[in-house]
NUTI-745953 format. One record per atom (N, C-alpha, C): residue number from 1; atom name; z, y, x. Coordinates in steps of 0.05 Angstrom, whole numbers, plus 32768, in hexadecimal, padded with zeros to 4 digits. Layout:
<pts>
<pt n="NUM" atom="CA" up="Z" north="Y" east="X"/>
...
</pts>
This chain:
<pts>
<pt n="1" atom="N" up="86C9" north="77D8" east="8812"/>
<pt n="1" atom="CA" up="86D6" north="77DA" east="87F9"/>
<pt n="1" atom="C" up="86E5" north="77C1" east="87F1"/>
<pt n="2" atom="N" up="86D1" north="77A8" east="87F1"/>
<pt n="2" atom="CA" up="86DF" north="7794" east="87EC"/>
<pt n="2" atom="C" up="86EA" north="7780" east="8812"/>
<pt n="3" atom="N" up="86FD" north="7777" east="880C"/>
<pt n="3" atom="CA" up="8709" north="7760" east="8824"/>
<pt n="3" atom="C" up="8700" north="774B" east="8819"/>
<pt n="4" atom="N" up="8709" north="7742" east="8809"/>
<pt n="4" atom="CA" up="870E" north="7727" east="87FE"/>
<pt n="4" atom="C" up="8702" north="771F" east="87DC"/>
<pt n="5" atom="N" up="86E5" north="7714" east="87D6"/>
<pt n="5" atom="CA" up="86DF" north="770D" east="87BF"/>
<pt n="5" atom="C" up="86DF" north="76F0" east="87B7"/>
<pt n="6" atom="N" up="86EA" north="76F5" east="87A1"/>
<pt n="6" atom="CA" up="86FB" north="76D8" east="8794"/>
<pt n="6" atom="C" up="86DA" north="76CB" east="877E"/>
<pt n="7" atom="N" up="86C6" north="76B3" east="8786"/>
<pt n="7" atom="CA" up="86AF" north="76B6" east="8775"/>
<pt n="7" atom="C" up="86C4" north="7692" east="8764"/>
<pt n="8" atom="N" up="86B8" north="769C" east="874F"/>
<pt n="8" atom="CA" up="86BE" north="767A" east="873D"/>
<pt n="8" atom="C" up="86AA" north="7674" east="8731"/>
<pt n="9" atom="N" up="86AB" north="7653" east="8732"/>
<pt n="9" atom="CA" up="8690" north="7648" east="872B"/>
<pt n="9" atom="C" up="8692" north="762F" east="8723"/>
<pt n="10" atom="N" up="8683" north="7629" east="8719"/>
<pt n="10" atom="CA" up="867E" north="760C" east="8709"/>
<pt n="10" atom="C" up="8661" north="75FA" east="870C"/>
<pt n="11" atom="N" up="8650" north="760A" east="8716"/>
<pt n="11" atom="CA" up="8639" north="7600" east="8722"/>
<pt n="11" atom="C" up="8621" north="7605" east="8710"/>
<pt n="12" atom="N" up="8627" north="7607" east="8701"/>
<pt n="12" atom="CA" up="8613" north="7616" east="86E6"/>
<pt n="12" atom="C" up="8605" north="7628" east="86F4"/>
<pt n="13" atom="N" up="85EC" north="762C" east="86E9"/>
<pt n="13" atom="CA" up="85D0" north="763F" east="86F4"/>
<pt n="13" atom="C" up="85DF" north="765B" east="86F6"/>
<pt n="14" atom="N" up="85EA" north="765C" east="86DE"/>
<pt n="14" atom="CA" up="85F6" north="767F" east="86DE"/>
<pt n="14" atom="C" up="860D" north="767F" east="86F8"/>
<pt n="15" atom="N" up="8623" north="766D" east="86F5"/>
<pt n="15" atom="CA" up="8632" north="766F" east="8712"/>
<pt n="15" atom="C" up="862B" north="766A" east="872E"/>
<pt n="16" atom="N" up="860A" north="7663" east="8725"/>
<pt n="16" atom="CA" up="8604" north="765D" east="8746"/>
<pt n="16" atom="C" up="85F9" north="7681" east="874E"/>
<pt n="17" atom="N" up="85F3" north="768C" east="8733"/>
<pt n="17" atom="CA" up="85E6" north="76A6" east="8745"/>
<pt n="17" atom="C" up="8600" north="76C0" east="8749"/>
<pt n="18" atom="N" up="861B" north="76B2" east="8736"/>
<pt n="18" atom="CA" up="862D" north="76C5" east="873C"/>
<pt n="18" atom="C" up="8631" north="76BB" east="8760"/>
<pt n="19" atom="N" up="8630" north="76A7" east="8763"/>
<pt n="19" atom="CA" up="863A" north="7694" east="877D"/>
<pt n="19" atom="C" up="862C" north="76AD" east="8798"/>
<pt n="20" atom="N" up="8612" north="76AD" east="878E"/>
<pt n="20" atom="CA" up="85FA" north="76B8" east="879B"/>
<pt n="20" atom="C" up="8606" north="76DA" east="87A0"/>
<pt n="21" atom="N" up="8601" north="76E3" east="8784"/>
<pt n="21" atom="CA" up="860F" north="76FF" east="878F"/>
<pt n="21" atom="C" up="862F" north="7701" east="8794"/>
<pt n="22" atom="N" up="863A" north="76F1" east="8798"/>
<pt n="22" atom="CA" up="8653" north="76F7" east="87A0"/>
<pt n="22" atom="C" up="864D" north="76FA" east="87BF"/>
<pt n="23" atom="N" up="863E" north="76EC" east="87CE"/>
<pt n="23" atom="CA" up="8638" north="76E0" east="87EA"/>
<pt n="23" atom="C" up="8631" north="76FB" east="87EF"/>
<pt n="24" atom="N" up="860C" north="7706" east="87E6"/>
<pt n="24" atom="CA" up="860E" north="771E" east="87EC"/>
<pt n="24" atom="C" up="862A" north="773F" east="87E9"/>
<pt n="25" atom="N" up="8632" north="7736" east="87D6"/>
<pt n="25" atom="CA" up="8640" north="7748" east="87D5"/>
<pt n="25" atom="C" up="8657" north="7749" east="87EF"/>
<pt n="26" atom="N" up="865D" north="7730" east="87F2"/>
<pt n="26" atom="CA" up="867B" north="7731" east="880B"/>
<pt n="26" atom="C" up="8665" north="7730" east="8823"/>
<pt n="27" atom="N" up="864B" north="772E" east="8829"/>
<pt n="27" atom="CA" up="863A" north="7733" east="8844"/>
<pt n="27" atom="C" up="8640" north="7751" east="8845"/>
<pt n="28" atom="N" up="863B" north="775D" east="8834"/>
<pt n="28" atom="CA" up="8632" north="777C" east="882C"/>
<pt n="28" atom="C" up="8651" north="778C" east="8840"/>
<pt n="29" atom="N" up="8660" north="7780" east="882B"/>
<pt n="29" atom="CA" up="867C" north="7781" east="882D"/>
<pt n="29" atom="C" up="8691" north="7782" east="8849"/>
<pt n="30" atom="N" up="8681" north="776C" east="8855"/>
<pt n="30" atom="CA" up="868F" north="7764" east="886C"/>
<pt n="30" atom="C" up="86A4" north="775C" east="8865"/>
<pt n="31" atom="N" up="86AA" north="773E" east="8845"/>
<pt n="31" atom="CA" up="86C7" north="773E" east="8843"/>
<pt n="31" atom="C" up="86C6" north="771F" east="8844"/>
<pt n="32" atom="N" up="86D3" north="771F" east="883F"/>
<pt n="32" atom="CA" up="86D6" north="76FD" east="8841"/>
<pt n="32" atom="C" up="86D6" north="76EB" east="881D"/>
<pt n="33" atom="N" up="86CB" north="76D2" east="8827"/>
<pt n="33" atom="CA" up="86C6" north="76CD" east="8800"/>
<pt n="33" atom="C" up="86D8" north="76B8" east="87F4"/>
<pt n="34" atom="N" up="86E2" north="76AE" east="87E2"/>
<pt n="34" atom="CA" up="86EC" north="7697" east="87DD"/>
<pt n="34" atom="C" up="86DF" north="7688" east="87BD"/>
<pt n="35" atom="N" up="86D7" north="7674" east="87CE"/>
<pt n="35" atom="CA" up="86CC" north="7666" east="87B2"/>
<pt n="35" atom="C" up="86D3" north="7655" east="87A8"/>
<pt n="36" atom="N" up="86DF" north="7652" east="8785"/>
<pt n="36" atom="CA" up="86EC" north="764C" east="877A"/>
<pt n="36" atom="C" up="86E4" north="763A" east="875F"/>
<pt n="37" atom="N" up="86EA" north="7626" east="8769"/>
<pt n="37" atom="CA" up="86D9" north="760F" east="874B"/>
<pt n="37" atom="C" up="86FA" north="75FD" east="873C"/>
<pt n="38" atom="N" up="86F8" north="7601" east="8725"/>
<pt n="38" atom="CA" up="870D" north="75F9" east="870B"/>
<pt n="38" atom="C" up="870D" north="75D5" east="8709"/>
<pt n="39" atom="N" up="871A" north="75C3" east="870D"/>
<pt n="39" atom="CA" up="8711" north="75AE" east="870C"/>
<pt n="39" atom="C" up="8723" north="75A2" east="86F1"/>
<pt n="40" atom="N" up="871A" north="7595" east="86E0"/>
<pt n="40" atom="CA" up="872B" north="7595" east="86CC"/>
<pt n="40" atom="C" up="8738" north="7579" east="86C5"/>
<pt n="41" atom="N" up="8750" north="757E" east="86C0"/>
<pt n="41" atom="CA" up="8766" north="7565" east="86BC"/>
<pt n="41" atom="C" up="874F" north="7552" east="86A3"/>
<pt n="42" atom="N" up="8750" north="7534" east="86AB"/>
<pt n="42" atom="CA" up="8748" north="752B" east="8692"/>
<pt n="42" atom="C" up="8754" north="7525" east="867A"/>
<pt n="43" atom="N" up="8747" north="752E" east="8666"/>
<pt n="43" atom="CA" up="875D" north="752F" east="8646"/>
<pt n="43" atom="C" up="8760" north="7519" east="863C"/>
<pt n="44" atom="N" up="8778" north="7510" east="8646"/>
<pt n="44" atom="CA" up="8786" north="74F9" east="863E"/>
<pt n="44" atom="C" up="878D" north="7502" east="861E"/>
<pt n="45" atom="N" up="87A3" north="7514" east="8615"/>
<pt n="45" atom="CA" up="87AF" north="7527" east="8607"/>
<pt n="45" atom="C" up="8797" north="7520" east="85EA"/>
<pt n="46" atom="N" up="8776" north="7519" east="85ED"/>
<pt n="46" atom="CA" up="8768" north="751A" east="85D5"/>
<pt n="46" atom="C" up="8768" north="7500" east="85CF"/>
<pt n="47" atom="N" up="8771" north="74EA" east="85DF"/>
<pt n="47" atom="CA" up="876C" north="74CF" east="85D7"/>
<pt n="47" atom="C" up="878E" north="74C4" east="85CF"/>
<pt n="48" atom="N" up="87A4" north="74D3" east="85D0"/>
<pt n="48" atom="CA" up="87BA" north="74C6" east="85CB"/>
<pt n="48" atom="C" up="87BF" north="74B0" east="85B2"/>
<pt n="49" atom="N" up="87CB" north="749D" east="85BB"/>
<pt n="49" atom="CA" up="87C6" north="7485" east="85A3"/>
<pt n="49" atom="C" up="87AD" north="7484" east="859A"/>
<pt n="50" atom="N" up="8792" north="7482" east="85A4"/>
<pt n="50" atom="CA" up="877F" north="7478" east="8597"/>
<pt n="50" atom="C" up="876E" north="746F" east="85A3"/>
<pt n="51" atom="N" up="8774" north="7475" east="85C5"/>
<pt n="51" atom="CA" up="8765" north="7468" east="85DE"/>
<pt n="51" atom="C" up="877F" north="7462" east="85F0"/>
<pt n="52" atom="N" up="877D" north="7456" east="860A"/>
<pt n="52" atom="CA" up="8783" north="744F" east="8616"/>
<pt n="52" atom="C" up="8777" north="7452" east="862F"/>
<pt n="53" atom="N" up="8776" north="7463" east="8648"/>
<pt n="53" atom="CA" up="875F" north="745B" east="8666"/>
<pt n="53" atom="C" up="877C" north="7453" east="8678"/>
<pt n="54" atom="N" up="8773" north="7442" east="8687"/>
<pt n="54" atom="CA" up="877E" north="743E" east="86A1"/>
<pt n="54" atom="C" up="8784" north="7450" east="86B3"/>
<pt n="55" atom="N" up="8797" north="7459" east="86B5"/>
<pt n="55" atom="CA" up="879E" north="7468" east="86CD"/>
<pt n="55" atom="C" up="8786" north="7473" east="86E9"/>
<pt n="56" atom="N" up="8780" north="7450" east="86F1"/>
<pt n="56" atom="CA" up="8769" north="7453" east="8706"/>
<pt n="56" atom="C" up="874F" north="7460" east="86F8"/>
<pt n="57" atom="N" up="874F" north="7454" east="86E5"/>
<pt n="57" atom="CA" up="8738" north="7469" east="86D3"/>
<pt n="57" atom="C" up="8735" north="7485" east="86D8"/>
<pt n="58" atom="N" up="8747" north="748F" east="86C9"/>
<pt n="58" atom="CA" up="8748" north="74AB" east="86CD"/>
<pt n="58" atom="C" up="874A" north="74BE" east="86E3"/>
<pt n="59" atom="N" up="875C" north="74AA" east="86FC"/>
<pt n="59" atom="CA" up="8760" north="74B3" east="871C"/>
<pt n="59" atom="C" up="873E" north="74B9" east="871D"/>
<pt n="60" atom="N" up="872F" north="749D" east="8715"/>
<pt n="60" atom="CA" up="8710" north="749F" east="871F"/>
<pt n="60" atom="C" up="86FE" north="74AE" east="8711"/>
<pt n="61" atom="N" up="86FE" north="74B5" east="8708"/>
<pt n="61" atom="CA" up="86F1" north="74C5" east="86F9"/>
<pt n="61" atom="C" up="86FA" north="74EE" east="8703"/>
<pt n="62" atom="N" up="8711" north="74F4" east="86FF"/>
<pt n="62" atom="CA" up="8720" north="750C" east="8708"/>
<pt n="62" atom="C" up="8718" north="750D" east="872D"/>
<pt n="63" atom="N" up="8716" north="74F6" east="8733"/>
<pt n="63" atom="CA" up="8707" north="74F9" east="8759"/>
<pt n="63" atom="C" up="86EB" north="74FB" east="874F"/>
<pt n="64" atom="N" up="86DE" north="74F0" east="873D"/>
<pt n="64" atom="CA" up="86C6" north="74F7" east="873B"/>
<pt n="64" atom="C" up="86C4" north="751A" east="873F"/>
<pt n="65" atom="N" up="86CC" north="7522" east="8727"/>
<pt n="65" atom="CA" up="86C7" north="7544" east="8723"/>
<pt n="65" atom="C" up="86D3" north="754D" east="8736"/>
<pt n="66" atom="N" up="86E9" north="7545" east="874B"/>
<pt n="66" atom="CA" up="86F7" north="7555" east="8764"/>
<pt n="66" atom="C" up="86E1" north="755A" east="8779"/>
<pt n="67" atom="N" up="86D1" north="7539" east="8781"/>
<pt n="67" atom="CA" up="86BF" north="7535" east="8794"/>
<pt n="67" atom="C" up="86A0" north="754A" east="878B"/>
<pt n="68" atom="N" up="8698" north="7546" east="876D"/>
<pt n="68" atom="CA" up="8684" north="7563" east="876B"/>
<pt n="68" atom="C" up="8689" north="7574" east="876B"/>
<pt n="69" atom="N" up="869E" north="757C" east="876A"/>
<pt n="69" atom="CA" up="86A8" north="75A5" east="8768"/>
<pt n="69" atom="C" up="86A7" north="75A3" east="8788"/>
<pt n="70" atom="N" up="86B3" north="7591" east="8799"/>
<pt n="70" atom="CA" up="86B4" north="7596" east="87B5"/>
<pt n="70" atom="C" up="8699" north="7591" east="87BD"/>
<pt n="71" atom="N" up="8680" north="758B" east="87B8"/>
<pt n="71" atom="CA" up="8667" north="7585" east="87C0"/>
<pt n="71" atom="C" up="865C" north="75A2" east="87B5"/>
<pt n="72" atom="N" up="8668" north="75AC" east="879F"/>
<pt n="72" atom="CA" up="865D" north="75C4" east="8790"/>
<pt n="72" atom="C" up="866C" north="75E0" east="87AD"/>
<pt n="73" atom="N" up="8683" north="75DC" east="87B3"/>
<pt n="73" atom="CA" up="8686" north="75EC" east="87C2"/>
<pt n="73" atom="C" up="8684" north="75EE" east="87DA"/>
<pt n="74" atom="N" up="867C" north="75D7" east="87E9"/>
<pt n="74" atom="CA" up="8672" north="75D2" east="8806"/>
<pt n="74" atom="C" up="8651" north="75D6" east="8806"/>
<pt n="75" atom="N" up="8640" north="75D9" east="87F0"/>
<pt n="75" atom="CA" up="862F" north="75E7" east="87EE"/>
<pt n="75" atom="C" up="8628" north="7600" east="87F5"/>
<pt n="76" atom="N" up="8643" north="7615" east="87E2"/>
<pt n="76" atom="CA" up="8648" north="762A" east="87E8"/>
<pt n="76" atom="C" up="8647" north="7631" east="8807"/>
<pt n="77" atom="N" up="865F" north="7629" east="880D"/>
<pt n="77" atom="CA" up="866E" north="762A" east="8826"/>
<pt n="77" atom="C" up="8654" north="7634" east="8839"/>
<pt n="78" atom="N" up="8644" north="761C" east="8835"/>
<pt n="78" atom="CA" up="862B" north="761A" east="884B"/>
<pt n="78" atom="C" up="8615" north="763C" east="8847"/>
<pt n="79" atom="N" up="8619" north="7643" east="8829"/>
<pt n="79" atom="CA" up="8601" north="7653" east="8824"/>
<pt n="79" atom="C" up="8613" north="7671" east="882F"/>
<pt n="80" atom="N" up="8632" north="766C" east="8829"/>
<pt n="80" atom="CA" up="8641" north="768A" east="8837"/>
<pt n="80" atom="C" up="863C" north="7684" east="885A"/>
<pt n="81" atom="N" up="8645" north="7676" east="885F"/>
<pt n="81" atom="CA" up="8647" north="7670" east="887E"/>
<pt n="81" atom="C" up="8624" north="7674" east="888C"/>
<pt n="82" atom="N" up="8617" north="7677" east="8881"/>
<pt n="82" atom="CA" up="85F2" north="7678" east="888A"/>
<pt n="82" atom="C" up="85F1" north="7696" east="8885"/>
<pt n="83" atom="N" up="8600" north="76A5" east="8876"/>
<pt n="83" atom="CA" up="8605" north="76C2" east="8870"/>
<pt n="83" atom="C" up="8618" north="76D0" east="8875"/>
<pt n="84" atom="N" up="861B" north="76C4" east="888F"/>
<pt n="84" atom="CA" up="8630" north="76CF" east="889D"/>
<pt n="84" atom="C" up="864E" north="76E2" east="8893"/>
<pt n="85" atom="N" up="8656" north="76C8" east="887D"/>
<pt n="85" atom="CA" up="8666" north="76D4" east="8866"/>
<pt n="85" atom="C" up="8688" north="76BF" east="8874"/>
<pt n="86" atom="N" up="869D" north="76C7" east="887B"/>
<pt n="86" atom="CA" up="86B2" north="76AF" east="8877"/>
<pt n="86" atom="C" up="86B2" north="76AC" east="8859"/>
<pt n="87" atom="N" up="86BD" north="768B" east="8859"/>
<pt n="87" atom="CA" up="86C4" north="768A" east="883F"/>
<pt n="87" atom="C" up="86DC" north="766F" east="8840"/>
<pt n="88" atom="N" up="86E4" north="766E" east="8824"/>
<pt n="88" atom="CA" up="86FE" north="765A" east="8825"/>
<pt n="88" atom="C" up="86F3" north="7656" east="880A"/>
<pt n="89" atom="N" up="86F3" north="7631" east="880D"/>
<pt n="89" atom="CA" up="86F0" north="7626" east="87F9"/>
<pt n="89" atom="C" up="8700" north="761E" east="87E6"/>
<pt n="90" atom="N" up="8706" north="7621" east="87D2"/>
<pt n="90" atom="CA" up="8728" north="7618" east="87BD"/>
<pt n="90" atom="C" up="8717" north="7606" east="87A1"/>
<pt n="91" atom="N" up="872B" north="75F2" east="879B"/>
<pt n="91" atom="CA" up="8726" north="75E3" east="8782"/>
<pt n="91" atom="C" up="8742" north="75D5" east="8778"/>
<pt n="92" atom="N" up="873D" north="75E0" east="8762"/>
<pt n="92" atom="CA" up="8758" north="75E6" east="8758"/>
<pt n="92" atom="C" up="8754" north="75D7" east="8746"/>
<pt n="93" atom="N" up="8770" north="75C2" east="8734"/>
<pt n="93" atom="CA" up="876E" north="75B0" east="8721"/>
<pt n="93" atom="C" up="8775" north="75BA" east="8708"/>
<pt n="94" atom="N" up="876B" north="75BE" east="86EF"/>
<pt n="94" atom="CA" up="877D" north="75D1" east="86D8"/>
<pt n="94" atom="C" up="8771" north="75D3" east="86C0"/>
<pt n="95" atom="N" up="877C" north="75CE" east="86AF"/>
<pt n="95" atom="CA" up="876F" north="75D8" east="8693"/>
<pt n="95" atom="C" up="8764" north="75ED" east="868C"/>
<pt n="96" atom="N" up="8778" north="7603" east="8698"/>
<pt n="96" atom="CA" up="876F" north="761E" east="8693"/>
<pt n="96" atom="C" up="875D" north="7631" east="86A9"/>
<pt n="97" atom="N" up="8751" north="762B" east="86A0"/>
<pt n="97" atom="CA" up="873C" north="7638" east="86C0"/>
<pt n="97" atom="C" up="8741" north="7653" east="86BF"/>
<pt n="98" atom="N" up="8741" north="7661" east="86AB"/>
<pt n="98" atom="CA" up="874C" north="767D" east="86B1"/>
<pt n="98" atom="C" up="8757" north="768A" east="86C1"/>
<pt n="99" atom="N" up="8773" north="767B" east="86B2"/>
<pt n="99" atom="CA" up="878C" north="767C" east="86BC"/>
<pt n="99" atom="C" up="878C" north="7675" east="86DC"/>
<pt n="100" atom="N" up="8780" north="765D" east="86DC"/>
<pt n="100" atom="CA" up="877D" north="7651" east="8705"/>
<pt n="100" atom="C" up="876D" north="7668" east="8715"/>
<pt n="101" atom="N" up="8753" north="7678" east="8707"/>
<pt n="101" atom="CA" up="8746" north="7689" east="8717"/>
<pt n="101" atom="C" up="8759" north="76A5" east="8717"/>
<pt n="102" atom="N" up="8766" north="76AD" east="8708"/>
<pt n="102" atom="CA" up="8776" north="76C0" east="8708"/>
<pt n="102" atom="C" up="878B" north="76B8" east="8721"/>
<pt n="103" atom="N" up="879A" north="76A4" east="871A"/>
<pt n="103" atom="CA" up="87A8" north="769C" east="8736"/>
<pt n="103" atom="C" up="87A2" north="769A" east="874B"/>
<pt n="104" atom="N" up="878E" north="7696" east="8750"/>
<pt n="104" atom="CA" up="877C" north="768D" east="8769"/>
<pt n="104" atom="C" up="877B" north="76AA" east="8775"/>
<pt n="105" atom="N" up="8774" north="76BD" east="8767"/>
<pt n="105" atom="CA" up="875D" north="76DC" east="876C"/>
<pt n="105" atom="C" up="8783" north="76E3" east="8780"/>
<pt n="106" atom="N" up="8798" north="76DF" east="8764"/>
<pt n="106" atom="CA" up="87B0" north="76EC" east="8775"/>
<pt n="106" atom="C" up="87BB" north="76E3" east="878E"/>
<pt n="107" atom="N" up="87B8" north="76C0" east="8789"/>
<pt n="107" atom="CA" up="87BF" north="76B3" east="87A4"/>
<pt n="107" atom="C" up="87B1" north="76BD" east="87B5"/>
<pt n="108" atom="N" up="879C" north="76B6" east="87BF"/>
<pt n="108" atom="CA" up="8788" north="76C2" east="87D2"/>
<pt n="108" atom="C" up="877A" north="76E2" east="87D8"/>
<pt n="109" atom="N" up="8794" north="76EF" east="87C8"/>
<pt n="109" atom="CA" up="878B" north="770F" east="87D0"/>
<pt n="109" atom="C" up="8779" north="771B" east="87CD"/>
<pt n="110" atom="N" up="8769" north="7713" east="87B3"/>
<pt n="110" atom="CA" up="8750" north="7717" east="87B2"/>
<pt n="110" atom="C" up="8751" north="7733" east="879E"/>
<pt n="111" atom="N" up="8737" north="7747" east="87A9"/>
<pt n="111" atom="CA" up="8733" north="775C" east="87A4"/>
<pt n="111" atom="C" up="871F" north="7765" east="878D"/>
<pt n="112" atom="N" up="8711" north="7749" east="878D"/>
<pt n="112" atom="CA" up="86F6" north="774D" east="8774"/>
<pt n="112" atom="C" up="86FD" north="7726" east="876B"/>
<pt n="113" atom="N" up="86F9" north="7727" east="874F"/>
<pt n="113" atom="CA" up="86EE" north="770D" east="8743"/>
<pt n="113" atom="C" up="86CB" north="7710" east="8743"/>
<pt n="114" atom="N" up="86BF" north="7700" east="8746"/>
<pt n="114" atom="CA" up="86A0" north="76F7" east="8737"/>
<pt n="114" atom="C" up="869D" north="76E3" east="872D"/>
<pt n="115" atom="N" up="869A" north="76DF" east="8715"/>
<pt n="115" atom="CA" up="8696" north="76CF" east="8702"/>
<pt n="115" atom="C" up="8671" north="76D5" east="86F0"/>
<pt n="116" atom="N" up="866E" north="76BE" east="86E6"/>
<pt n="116" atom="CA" up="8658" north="76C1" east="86D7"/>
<pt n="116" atom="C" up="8663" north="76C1" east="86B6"/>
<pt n="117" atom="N" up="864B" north="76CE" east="86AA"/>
<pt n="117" atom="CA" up="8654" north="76CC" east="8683"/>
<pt n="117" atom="C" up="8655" north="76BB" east="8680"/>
<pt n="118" atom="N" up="8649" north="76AF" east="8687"/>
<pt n="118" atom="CA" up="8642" north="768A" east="8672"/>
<pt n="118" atom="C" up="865E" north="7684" east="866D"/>
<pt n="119" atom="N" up="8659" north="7665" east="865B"/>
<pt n="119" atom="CA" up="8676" north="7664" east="864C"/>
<pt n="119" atom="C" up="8671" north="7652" east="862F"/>
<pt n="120" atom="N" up="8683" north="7659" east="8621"/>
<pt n="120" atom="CA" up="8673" north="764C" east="8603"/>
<pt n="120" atom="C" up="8664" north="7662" east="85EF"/>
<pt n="121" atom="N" up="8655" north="7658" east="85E4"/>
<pt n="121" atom="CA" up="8646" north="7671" east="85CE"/>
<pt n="121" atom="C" up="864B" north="765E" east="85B6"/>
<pt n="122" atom="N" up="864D" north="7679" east="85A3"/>
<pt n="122" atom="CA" up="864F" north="7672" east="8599"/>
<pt n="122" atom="C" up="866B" north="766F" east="8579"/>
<pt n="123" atom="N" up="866A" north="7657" east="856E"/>
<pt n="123" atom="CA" up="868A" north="7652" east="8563"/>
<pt n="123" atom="C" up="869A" north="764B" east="8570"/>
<pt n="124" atom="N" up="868F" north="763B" east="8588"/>
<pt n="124" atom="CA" up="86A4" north="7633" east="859C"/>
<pt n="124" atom="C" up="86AE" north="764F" east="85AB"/>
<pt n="125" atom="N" up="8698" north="765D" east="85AA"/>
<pt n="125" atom="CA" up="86AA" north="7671" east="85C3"/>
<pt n="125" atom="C" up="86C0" north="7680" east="85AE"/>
<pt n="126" atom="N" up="86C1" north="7680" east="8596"/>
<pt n="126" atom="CA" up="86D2" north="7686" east="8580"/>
<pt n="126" atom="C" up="86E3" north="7673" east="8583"/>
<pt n="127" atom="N" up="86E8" north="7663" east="857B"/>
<pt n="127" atom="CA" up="86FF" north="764D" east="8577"/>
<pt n="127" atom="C" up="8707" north="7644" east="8593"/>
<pt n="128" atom="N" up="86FD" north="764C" east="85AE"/>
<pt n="128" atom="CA" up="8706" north="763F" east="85CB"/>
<pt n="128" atom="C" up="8709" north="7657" east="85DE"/>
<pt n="129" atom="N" up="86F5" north="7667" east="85D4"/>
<pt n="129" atom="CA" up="86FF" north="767D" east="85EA"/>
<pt n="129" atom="C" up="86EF" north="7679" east="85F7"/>
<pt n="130" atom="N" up="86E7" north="7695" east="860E"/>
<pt n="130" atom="CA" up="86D9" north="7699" east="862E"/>
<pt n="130" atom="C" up="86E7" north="7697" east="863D"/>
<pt n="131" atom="N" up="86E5" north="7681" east="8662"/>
<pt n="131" atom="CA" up="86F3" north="768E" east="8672"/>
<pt n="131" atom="C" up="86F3" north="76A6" east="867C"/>
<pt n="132" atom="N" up="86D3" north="76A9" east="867E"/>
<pt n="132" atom="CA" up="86D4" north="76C8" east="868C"/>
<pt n="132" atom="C" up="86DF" north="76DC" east="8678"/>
<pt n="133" atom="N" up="86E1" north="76DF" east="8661"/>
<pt n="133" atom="CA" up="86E8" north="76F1" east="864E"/>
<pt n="133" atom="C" up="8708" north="76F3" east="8658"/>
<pt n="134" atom="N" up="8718" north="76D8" east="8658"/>
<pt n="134" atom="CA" up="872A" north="76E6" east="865D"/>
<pt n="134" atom="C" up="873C" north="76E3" east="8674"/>
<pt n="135" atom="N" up="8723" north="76E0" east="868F"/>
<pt n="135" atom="CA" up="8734" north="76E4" east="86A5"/>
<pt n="135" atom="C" up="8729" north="770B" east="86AC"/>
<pt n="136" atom="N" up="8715" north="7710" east="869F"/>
<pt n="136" atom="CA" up="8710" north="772B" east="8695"/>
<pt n="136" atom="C" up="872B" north="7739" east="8686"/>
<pt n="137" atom="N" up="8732" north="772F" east="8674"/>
<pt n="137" atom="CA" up="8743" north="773E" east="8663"/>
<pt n="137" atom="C" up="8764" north="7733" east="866C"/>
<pt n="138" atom="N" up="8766" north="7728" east="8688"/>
<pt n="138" atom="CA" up="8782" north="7725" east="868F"/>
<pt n="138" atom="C" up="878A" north="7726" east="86AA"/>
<pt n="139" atom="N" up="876F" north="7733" east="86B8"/>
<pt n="139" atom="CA" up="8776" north="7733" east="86D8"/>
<pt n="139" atom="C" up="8778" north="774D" east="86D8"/>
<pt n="140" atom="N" up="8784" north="7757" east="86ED"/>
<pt n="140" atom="CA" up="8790" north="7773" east="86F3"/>
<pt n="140" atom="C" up="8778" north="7775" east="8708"/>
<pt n="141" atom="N" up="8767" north="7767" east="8711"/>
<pt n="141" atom="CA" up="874B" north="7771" east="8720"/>
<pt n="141" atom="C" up="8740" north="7775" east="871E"/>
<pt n="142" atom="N" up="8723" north="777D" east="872A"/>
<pt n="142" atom="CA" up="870C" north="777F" east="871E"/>
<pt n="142" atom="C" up="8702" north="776A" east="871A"/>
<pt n="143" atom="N" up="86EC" north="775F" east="8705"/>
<pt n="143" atom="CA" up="86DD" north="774E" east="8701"/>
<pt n="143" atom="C" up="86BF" north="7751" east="86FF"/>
<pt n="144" atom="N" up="86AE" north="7751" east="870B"/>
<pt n="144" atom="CA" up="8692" north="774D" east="8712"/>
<pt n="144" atom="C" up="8687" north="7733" east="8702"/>
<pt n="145" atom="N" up="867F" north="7733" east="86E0"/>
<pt n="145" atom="CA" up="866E" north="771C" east="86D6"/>
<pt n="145" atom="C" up="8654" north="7721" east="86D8"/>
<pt n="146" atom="N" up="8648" north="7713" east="86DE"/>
<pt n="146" atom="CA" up="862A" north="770B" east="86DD"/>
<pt n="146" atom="C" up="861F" north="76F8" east="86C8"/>
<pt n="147" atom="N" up="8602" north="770B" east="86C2"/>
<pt n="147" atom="CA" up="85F7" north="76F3" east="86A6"/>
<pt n="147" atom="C" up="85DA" north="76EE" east="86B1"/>
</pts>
């Protein structure tokens, strides 16, 4: 049914077990997986005129979160590849994680998203929004959330 499942993750307990059933699901499947972690630009944009970082600063810091999402997905990699799953690892740089996992699902031909609920609760999830809510309410795919 499925070829190709698109899982996204952030490393959180809830996205480690969407991580989990995505694996079974593309074993099941016989499809191939791609795992997908959001890495986020640092917000310069909240400190204008009132901070200042160094360039090298920020390079170091933005390789920080590049080098854990890639430790977060060569994790993966190892737990699909032991479950006789192919997989392709992607980490993508972006504000809008949504928007990047939506892209991603289309770049890579993907036939199912899996995502977990988690997110903000709350007033925040009022005033900021869910990603999963609305890579749910703007992908033309299916979406598989887990809570």
């Amino acid at each position: 049914m499925f070829k190709r499942i698109l899982v996204a993750t952030d490393g959180s307990t809830l996205s480690k077990k969407a991580v989990a059933s995505a694996i079974s699901l593309a074993a099941q499947h016989d499809a191939d997986l791609v795992a997908l972690t959001v890495v986020p630009r640092y917000p310069m944009n909240y400190f204008d005129g009132a901070m200042s970082f160094a360039h090298e600063d920020v390079a170091r810091i933005e390789k920080q979160w590049a080098d854990k999402a890639q430790g977060l997905l060569d994790a993966i990699g190892t737990r699909a590849k032991a479950a006789g799953v192919p997989i392709k690892t992607i980490t993508i740089t972006s504000d809008r994680v949504a928007d990047a996992v939506i892209a991603a699902s289309k770049k890579h031909k993907s036939d199912l998203i899996v995502m977990a609920s988690h997110g903000r609760k709350g007033i925040k999830r009022l005033l900021l929004g869910s990603e999963t809510q609305h890579v749910l309410t703007h992908s033309a795919l299916p979406v598989l959330v887990l809570r």
